[in-house]
Legacy VTK file of the C-alpha trace (Angstrom):
# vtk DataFile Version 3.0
C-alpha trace
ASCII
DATASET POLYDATA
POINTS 75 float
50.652 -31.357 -86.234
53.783 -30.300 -83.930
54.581 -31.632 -80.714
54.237 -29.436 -77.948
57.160 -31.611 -76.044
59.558 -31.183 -78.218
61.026 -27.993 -80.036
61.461 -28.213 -83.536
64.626 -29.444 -84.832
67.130 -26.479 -86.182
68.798 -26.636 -89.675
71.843 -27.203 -87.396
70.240 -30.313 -86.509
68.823 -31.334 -89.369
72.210 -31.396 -91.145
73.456 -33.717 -88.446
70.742 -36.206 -88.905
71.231 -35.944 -92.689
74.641 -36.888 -92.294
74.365 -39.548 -89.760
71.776 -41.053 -92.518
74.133 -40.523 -95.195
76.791 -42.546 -92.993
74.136 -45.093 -92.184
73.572 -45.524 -96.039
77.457 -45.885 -96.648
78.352 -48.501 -94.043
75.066 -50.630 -95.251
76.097 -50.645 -98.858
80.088 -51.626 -97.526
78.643 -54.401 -95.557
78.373 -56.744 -98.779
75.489 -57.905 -101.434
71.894 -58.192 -99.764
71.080 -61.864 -99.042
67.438 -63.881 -99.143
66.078 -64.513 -95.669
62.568 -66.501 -94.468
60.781 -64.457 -92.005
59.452 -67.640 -90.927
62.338 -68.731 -90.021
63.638 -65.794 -87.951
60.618 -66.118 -86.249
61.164 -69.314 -85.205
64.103 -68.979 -84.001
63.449 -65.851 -82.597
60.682 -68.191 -80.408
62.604 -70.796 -79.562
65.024 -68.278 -78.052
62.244 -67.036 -75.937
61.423 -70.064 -74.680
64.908 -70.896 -73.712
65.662 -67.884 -72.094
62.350 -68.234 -70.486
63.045 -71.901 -69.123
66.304 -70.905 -68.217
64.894 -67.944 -66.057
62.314 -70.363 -64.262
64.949 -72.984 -63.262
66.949 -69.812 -61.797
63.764 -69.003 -60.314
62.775 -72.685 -58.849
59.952 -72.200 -61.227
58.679 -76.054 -62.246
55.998 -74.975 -64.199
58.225 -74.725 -67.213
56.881 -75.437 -71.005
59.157 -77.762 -72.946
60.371 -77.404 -76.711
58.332 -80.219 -77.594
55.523 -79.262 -75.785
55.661 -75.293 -77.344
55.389 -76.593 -80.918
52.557 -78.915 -80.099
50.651 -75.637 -79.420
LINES 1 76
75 0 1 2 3 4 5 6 7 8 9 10 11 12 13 14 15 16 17 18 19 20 21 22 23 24 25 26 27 28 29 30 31 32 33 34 35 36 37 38 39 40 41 42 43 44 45 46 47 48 49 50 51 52 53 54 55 56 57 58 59 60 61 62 63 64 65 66 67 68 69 70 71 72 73 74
């Protein structure tokens, strides 16, 4: 199927997204060994960042109605 929004990309193009993968490749595989991660735990955090930017917003606001840390986990 081809989009009827966009033209189709030119070899031109192509070459320049080939490269900028090829760079993209390079500068992950300089960055240093691969490393173990728990997508729990990212998630987590990732949540209780949420919430605090959340809380922080509704004090800003004058918002009272504000869930707590404690009272997000109990849920």
């Amino acid at each position: 199927m081809t989009c009827l929004h966009r033209a189709p990309p030119t070899a031109s193009h192509a070459s320049v997204l080939l490269e900028q993968l090829r760079q993209d490749v390079r500068a992950g595989l300089a960055s240093g060994p691969a490393v173990a991660w728990d997508s729990e735990q990212v998630k987590r955090d990732g949540r209780k960042r949420n919430r605090s930017r959340a809380a922080a917003l509704a004090r800003a606001c004058g918002d009272l109605d504000v869930v707590s840390d404690s009272d997000a986990s109990a849920s």
